[in-house]
C-alpha positions in Angstrom: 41.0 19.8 -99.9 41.0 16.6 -102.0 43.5 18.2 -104.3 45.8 19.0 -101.5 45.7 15.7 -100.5 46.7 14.4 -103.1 50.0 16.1 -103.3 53.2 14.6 -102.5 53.3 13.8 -99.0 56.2 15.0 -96.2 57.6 11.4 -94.9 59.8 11.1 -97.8 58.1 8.2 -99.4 56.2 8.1 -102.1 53.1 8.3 -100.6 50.7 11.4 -101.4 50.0 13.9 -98.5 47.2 12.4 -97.4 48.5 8.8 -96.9 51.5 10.7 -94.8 48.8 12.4 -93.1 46.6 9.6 -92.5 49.9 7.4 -91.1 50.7 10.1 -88.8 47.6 10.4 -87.0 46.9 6.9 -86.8 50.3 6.7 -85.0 49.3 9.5 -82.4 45.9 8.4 -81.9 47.4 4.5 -81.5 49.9 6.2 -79.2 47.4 7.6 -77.3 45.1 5.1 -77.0 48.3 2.6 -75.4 48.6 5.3 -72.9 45.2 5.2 -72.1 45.3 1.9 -71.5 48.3 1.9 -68.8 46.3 4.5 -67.2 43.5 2.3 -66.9 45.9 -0.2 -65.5 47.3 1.5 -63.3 43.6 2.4 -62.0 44.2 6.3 -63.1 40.2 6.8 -64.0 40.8 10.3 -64.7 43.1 10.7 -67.0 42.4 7.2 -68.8 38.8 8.7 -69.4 40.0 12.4 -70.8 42.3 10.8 -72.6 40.4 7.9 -74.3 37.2 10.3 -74.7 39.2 13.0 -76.6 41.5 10.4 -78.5 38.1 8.7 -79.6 36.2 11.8 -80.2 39.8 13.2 -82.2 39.8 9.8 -84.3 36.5 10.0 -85.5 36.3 13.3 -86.8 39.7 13.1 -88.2 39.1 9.8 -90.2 35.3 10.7 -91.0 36.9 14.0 -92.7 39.3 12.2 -94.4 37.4 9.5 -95.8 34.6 11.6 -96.7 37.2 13.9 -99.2 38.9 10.5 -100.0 36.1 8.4 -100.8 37.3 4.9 -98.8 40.8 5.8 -98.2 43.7 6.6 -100.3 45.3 2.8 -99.3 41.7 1.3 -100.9 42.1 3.0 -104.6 45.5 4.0 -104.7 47.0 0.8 -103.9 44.9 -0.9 -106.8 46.6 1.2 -109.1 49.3 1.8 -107.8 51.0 -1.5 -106.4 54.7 -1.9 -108.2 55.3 -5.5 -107.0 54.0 -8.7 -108.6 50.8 -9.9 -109.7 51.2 -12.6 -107.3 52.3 -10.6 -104.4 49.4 -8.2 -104.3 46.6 -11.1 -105.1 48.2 -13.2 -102.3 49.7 -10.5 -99.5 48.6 -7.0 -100.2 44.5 -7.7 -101.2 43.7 -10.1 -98.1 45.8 -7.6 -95.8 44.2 -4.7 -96.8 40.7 -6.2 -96.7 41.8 -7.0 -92.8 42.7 -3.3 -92.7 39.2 -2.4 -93.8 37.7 -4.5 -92.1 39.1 -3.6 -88.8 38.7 0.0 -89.5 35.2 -0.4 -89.4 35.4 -3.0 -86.5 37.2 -0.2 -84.8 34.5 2.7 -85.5 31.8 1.2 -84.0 33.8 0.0 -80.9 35.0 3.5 -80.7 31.7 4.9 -80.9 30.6 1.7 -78.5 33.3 2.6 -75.6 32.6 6.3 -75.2 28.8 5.3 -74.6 30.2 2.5 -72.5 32.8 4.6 -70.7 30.1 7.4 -69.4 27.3 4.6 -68.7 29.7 2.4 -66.3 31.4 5.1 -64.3 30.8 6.6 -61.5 32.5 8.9 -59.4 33.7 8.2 -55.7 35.3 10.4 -53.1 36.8 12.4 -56.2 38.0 9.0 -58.1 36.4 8.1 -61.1 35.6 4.4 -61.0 34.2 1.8 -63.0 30.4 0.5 -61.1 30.7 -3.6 -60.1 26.8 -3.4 -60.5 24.1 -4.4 -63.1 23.9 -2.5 -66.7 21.4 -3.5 -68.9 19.0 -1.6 -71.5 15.5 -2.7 -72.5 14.7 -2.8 -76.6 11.7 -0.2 -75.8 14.4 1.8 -74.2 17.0 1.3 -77.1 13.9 1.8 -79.8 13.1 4.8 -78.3 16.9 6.6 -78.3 17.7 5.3 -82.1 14.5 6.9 -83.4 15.1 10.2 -81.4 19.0 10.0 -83.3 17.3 8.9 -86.5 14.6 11.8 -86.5 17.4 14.5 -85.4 19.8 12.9 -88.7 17.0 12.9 -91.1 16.3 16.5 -90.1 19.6 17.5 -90.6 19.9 15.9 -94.1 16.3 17.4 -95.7 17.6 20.7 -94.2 21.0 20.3 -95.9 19.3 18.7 -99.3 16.5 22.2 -98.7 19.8 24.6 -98.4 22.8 23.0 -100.5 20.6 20.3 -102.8 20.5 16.7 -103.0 23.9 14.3 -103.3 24.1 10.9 -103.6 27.1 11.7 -101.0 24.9 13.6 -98.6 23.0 10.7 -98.5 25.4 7.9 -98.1 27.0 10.1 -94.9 23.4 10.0 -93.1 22.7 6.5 -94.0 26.3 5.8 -92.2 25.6 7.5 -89.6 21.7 5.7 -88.8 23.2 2.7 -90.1 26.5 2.8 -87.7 24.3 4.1 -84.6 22.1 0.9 -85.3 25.3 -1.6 -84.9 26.2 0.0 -82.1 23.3 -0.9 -80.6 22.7 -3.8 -81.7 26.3 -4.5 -80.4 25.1 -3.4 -76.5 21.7 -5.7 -76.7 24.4 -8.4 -77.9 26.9 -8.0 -75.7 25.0 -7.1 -72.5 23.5 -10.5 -72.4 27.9 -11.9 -71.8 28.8 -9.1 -69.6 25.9 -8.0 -67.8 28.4 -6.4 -65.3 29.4 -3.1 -65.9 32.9 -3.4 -64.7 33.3 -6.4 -66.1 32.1 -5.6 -69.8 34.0 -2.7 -69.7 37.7 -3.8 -68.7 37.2 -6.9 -71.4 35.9 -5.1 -74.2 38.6 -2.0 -73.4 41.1 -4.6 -73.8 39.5 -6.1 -76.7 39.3 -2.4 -78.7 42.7 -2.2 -77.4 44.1 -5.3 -79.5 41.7 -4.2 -82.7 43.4 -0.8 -82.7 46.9 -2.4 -82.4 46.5 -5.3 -85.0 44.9 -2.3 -86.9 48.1 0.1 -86.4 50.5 -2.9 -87.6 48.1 -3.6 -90.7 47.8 -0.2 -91.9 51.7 0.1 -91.1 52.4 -2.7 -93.5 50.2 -1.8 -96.7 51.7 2.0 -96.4 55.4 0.1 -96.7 54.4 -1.9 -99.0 52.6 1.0 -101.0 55.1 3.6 -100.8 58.4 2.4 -99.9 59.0 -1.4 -100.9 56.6 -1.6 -104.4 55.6 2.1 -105.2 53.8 2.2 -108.3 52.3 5.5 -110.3 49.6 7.1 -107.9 48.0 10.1 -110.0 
């Protein structure tokens, strides 16, 4: 898989198949994710809840796959070595974008993560509507304790069983750590943010539309460094 993507991609640039790939599903999932939103606007619970859960749910496992066979991203080695514009112009323009790239991916994980949690806590349904509850929603630290070290036991499990069947990786492990250590922000995040919005309806329409901005500011960014990349200053990407 990580040979294939590094092949020559389909968009006609000069981008490898897996930055084409990687542009193209962050276009339909970005796409997605805006129409989720009107839904939601448009008070249309169903569909904005299918839609956001499985656009979510798709994003994750596409971009953990990817990642994993691309170490951090084609845009985070590639365009170190492969940048054909000036000195100047990558130290000044393309570095401190693609750090607010990176950055915001990972912003936008755990909110991603944070939102389908949030999504199925602050719902309810109501004479067939799915709604969001204008009540209380707030979590104890025993509580929170209690579910992180069920998900950390079951993780752990899984990587000694995978390290007893397939042996031990420094990869392996930095995957599980990710995971325990991503699970942790996120809750972290809720004890956080629960304290501002202790309203369920109210947390959840301001931190929709605040994932909302992070994923668009994150399409534009990620937009930019692939034209800069592969169209306006390709270099030689091996």
């Amino acid at each position: 898989m990580a040979e294939f993507l590094k092949q020559s991609g389909f968009l006609g640039t000069h981008a490898t198949m897996g930055a084409d790939l990687s542009q193209l599903m962050a276009t339909v999932f970005t796409t997605l994710f805006v129409i989720g939103w009107i839904h939601a606007r448009q008070r249309k619970g169903h569909a904005h809840h299918w839609l956001m859960l499985s656009g979510m749910i798709a994003m994750l496992a596409f971009f953990t796959s990817y990642y994993l066979f691309r170490s951090l991203g084609v845009l985070a080695f590639e365009g170190k070595e492969g940048f054909g514009g000036s000195q100047e112009l990558y130290n000044h323009v393309f570095i401190p974008l693609l750090t607010l790239h990176i950055c915001l991916v990972i912003i936008g994980i755990v909110m991603a993560v944070y939102m389908i949690v949030l999504g199925f806590r602050s719902q309810a349904i109501v004479e067939g509507r799915r709604i969001l509850r204008n009540e209380l929603l707030q979590t104890s630290w025993g509580k929170v304790g209690k579910i992180f070290g069920s998900i950390a036991a079951v993780l752990i499990g899984l990587f000694l069983w995978r390290v007893a069947t397939a042996g031990f990786s420094v990869r392996k492990l930095e995957v599980y750590l990710g995971f325990i250590i991503l699970i942790g922000i996120v809750f972290s995040v809720e004890m956080a943010i629960q304290r501002i919005w202790p309203n369920a309806e109210r947390r959840h329409r301001a931190l929709g539309l605040f994932t909302m901005i992070v994923y668009c500011i994150l399409f534009v960014t990620g937009t930019t460094t692939y034209t800069m990349l592969y169209i306006l200053y390709p270099g030689k990407i091996g």
